[in-house]
C-alpha positions as CSV (number, residue, x, y, z in Angstrom):
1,X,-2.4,32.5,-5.1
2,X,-3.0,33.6,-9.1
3,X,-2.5,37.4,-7.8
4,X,0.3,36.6,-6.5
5,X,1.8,34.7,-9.7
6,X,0.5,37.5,-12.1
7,X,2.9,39.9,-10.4
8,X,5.7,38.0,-10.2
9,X,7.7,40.5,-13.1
10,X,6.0,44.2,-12.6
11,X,9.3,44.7,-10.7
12,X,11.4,43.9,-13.6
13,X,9.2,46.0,-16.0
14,X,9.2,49.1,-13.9
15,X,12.8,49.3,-13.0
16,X,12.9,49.2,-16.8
17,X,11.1,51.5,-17.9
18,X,12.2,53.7,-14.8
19,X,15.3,52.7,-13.5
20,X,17.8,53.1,-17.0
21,X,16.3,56.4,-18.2
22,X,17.2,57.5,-14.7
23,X,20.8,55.6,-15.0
24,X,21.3,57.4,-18.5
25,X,20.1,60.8,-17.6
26,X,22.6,60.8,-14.4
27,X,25.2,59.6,-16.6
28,X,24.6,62.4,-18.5
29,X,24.7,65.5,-16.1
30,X,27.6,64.1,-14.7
31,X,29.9,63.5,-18.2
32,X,28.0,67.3,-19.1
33,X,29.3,68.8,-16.2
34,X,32.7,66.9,-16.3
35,X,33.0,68.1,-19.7
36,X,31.8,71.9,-19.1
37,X,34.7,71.6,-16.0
38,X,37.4,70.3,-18.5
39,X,35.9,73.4,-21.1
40,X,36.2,76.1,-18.2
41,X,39.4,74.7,-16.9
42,X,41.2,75.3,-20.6
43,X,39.8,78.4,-21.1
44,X,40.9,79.6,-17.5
45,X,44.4,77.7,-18.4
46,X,45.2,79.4,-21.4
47,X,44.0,82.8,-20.2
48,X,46.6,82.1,-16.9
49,X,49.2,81.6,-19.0
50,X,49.3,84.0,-21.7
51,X,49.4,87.0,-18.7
52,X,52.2,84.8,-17.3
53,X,53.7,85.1,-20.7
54,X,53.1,88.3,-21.1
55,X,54.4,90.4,-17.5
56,X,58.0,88.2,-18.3
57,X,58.3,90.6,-21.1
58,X,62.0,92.6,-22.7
59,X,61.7,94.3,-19.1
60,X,62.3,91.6,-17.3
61,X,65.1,90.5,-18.5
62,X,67.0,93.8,-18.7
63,X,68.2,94.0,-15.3
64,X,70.4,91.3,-15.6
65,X,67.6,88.9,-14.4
66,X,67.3,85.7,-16.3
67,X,63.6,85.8,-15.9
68,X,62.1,85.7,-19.5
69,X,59.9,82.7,-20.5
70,X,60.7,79.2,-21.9
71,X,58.4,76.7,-23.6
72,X,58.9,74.4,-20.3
73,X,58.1,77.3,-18.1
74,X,54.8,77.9,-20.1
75,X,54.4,73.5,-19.8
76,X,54.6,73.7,-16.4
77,X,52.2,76.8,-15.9
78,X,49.5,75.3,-18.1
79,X,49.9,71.7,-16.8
80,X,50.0,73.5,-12.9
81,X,46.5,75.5,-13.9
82,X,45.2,73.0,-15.9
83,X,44.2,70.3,-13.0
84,X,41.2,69.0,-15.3
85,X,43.6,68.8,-18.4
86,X,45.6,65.4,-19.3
87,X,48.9,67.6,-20.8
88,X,49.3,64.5,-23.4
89,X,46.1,65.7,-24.6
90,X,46.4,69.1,-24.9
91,X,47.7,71.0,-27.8
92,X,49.0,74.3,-27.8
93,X,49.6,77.2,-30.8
94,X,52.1,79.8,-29.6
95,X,52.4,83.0,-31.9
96,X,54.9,85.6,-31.6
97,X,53.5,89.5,-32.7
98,X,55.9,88.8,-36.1
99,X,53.3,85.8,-36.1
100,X,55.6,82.7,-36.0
101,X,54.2,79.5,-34.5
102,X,55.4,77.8,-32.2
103,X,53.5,74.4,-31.2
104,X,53.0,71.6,-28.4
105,X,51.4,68.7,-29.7
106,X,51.0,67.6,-27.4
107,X,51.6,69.6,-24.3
108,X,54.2,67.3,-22.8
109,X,56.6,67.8,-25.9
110,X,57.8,71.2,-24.8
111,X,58.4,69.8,-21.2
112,X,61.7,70.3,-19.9
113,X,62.6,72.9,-23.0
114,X,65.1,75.5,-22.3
115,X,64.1,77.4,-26.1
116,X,63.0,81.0,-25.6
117,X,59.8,82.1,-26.1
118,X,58.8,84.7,-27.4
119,X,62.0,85.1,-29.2
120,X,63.8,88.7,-28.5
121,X,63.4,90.1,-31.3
122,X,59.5,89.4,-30.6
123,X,60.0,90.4,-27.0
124,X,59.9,93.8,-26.5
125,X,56.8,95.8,-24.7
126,X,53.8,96.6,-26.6
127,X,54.3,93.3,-28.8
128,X,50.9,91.0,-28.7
129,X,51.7,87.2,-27.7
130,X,48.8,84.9,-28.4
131,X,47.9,81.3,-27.3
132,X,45.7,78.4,-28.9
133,X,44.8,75.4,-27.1
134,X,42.7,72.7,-28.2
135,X,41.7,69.5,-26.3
136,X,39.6,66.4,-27.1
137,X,37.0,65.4,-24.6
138,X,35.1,61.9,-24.4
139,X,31.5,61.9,-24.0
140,X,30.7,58.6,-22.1
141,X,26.9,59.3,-23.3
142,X,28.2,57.3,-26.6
143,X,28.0,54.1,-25.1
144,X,24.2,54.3,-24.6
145,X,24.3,54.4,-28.8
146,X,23.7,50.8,-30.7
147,X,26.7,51.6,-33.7
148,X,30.1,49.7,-33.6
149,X,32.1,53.2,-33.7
150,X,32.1,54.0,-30.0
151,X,35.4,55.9,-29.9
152,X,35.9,58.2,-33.1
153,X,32.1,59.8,-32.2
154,X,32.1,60.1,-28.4
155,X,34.8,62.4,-28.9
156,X,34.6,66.4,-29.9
157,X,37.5,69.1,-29.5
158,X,37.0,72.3,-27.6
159,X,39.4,75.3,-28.4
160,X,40.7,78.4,-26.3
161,X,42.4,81.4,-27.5
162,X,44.1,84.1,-25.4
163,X,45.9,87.2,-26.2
164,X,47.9,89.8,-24.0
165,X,50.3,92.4,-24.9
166,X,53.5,92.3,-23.3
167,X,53.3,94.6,-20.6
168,X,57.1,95.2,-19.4
């Protein structure tokens, strides 16, 4: 009967010392690989829609077509793309080859916009359109960490840039 009683908390002790590095290093592939997804899925976004941008060029709109691009065409080609992406978290640099910017911060702000872009005088073939997107992703790792500011440093901002030359 004293065995018995002087293993009543090995249990207890081994799930510790086993069980929440296992808990904490499955929480972290999973918010890595989340987080590599969300990285991949902006890059691939941004890329998708600066070619978009870029074959609705001075061309297009020549034969009479009204097919150029607006700033809610290019919302809803990133937002469509970007299945990983919260759009209210996204923000997005548009520059012209004269090198104005245009921006969505966030994403959602040029929904629905009718506004031209590039302009027409910027619009013409050969003319280099570019696109910057940043986004903000949470690390969930941070609440393993003992310090009081859990939000402001689980977060980090990855970037994507994309460039094309209109083509036609």
């Amino acid at each position: 009967m004293k065995i018995r009683n002087s293993r009543k908390g090995n249990s207890l002790i081994e799930f510790t010392l086993v069980g929440v590095p296992l808990i904490f290093l499955a929480i972290s592939i999973t918010s890595a690989g989340l987080n590599m997804w969300q990285f991949h899925n902006l890059a691939y976004t941004v890329d998708l829609t600066t070619r978009y941008v870029a074959s609705h060029g001075n061309v297009c709109t020549q034969t009479g077509n009204s097919c150029y691009t607006t700033l809610g065409s290019i919302y809803s080609v990133m937002s469509k793309t970007g299945m990983a992406l919260d759009p209210s978290k996204v923000n997005v640099t548009l520059t012209s080859a004269s090198g104005a910017n245009t921006t969505c911060q966030p994403l959602t702000n040029c929904s629905g916009s009718s506004t031209q872009w590039p302009s027409s005088t910027d619009n013409a073939i050969g003319n280099d359109v570019k696109i910057t997107a940043t986004y903000k992703l949470i690390n969930p790792i941070i609440m393993f960490f003992p310090d009081g500011n859990k939000t402001a440093s689980g977060q980090f901002t990855v970037a994507a840039t994309a460039r094309q030359r209109i083509l036609f």
